[in-house]
C-alpha positions as CSV (number, residue, x, y, z in Angstrom):
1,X,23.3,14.0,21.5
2,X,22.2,12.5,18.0
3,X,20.7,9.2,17.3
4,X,20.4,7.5,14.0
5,X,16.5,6.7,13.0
6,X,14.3,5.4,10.5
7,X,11.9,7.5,9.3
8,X,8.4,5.4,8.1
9,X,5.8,6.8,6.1
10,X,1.9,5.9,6.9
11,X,1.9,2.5,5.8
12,X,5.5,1.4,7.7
13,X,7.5,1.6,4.8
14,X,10.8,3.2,5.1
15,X,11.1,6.8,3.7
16,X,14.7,7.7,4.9
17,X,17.4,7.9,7.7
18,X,17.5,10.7,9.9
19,X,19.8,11.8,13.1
20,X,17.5,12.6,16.2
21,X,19.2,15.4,17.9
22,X,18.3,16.8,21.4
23,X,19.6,20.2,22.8
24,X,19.8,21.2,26.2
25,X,17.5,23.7,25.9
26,X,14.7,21.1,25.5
27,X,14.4,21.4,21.4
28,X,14.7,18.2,19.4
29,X,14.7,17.4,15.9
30,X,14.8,15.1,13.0
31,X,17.9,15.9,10.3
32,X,16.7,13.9,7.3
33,X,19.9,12.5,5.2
34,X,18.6,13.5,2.4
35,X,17.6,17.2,1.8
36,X,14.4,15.9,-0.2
37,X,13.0,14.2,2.6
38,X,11.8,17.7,3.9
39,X,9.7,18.6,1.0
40,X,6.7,15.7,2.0
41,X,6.2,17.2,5.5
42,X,4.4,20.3,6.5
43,X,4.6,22.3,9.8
44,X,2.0,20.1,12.0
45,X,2.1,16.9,10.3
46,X,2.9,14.1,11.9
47,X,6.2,11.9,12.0
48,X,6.6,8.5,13.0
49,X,10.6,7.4,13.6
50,X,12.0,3.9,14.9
51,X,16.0,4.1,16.7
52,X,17.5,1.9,14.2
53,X,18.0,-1.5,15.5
54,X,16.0,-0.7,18.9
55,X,12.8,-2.5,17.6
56,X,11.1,-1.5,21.0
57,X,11.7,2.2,20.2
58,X,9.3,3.6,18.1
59,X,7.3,7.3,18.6
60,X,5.5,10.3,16.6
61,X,5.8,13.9,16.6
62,X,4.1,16.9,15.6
63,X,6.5,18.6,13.0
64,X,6.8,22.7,15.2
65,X,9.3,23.5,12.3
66,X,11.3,22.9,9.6
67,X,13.9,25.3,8.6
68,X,18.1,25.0,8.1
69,X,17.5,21.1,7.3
70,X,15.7,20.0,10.4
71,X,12.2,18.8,11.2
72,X,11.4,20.3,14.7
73,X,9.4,18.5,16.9
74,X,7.6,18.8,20.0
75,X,4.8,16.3,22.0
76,X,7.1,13.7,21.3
77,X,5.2,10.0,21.9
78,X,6.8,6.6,22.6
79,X,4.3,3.9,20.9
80,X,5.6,1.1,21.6
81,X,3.5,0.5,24.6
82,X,0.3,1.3,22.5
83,X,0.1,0.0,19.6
84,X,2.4,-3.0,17.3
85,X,4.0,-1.5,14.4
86,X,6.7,-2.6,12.0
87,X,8.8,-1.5,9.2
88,X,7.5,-2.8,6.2
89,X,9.6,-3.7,3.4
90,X,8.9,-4.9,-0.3
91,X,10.9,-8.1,-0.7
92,X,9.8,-10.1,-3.9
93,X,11.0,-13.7,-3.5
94,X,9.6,-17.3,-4.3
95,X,9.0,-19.4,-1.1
96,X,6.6,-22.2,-0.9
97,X,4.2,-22.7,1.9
98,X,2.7,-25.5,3.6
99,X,-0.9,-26.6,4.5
100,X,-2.1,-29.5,6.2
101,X,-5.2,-30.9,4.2
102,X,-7.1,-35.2,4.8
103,X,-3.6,-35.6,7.3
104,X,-1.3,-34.6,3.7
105,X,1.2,-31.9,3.5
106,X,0.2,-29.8,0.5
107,X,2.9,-27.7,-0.7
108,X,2.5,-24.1,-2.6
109,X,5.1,-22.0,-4.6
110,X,3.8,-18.1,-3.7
111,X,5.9,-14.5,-4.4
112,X,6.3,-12.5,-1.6
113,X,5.4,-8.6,-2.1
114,X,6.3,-7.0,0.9
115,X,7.3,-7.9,4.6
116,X,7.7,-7.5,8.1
117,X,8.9,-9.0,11.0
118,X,4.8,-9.0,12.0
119,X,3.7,-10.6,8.4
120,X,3.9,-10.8,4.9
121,X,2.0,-10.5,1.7
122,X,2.1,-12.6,-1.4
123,X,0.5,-13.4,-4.4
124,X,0.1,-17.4,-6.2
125,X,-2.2,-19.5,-8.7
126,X,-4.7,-21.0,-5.8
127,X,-7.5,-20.1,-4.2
128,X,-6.7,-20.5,-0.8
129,X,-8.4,-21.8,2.3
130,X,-8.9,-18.5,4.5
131,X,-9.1,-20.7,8.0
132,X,-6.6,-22.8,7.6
133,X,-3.0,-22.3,9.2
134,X,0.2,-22.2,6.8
135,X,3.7,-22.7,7.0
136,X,6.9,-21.9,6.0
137,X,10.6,-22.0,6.5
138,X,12.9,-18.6,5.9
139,X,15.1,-18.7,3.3
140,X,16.6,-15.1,3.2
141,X,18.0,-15.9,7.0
142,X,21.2,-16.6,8.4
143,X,19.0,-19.4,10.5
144,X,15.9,-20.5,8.8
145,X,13.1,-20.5,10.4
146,X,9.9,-22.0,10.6
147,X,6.8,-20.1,10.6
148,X,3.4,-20.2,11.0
149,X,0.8,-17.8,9.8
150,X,-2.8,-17.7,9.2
151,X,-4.8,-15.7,6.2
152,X,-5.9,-12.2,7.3
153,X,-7.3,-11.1,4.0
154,X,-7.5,-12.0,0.0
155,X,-7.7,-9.8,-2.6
156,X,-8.3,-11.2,-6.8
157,X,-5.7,-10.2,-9.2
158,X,-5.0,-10.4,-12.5
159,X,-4.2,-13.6,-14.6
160,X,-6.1,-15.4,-12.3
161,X,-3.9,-14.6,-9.4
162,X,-4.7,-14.1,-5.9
163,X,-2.9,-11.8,-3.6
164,X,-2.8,-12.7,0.7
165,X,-2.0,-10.7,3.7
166,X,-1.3,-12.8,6.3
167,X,0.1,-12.3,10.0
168,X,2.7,-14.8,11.7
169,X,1.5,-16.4,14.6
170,X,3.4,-18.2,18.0
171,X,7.0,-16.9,17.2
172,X,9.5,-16.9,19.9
173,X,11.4,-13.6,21.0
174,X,14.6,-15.1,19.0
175,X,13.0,-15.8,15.9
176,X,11.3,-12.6,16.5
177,X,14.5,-11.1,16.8
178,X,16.0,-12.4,13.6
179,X,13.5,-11.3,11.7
180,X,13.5,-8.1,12.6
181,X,17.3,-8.1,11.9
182,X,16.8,-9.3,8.8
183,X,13.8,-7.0,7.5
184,X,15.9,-3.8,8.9
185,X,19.1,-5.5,6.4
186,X,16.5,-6.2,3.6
187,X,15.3,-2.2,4.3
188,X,18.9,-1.1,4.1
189,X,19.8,-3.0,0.9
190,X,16.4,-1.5,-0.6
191,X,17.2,2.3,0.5
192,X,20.8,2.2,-0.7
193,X,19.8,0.3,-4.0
194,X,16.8,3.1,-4.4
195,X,19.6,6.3,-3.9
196,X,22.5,5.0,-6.4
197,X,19.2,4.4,-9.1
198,X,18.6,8.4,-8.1
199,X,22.6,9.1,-8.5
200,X,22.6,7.5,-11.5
201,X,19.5,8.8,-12.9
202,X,20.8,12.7,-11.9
């Protein structure tokens, strides 16, 4: 039985697809796509993989072995229960966000940086107002959505920039849903984009 997963590096971001393979005999393991993959693990590291398109399914591993192509694993953990993660994505796009200041609407133009279906981050011009709630409406969607967020942190940049991470707030399970659908496509177009830059490149 094999089943195709995401593999995610430390900070959510996407590092390759793998097949998840289990044998009768009780062994399971990861077989990277690509044969590179295997050079950033070590035997007893640990491996985080999300069943593509199962946003509920996510676990760890302790890598037992890697030989012939495979990462073998054992003390196999489902997470989902314990803890919220998501793939992360970088996704660099202009949207403009919202804030509510004296009863006005005060509109911003920000670049995302990266994604998920949990957040975002982004960078723009203003200093903004850290307990305040923001707005915005997907564009990169097949239904936009409107989205609320509030400032989790604020970082200075350079040319008087200012970069945000911010986490969404009161989202239904649909617009959940397409979310994650859509970070997973944005994911995919990134990956394939990344290996035809290495093809061409080799």
């Amino acid at each position: 039985m094999s089943i195709k997963c995401i593999l995610m590096d430390e900070e959510n971001k996407m590092i390759d697809y793998a097949d998840l393979s289990f044998m009768a005999d009780g062994i399971t393991f990861l077989i990277p796509f690509d044969e590179k993959t295997l050079s950033q693990f070590q035997v007893g590291d640990k491996i985080v993989f999300q069943v593509e398109e199962k946003f509920n399914q996510i676990y760890d591993a302790d890598i037992s072995e890697i030989s012939y192509g495979k990462l073998h694993l054992q003390e196999v953990r489902n997470l989902a229960p314990l803890l919220h993660r998501d793939v992360r994505v970088d996704f660099e796009i202009f949207i403009r966000i919202i804030y509510v200041e004296n009863g006005k609407e005060i509109p911003v133009e920000v670049k995302l940086r990266d994604l998920s279906c949990g957040g975002m981050c982004f960078v723009c011009k203003e200093e903004l107002n850290m307990d305040l709630e923001y707005s915005f409406i997907t564009t990169w969607t097949e239904t936009p959505i409107w989205v609320k967020f509030k400032l989790l942190r604020k970082e200075s940049g350079n040319y008087n920039t200012f970069t945000y991470g911010c986490e969404f707030e009161k989202l239904l399970r649909a617009e959940e849903s397409v979310l994650r659908a859509s970070v997973f496509k944005i994911q995919a177009t990134n990956y394939r984009r990344k290996r035809m830059d290495e093809d061409d490149v080799v």
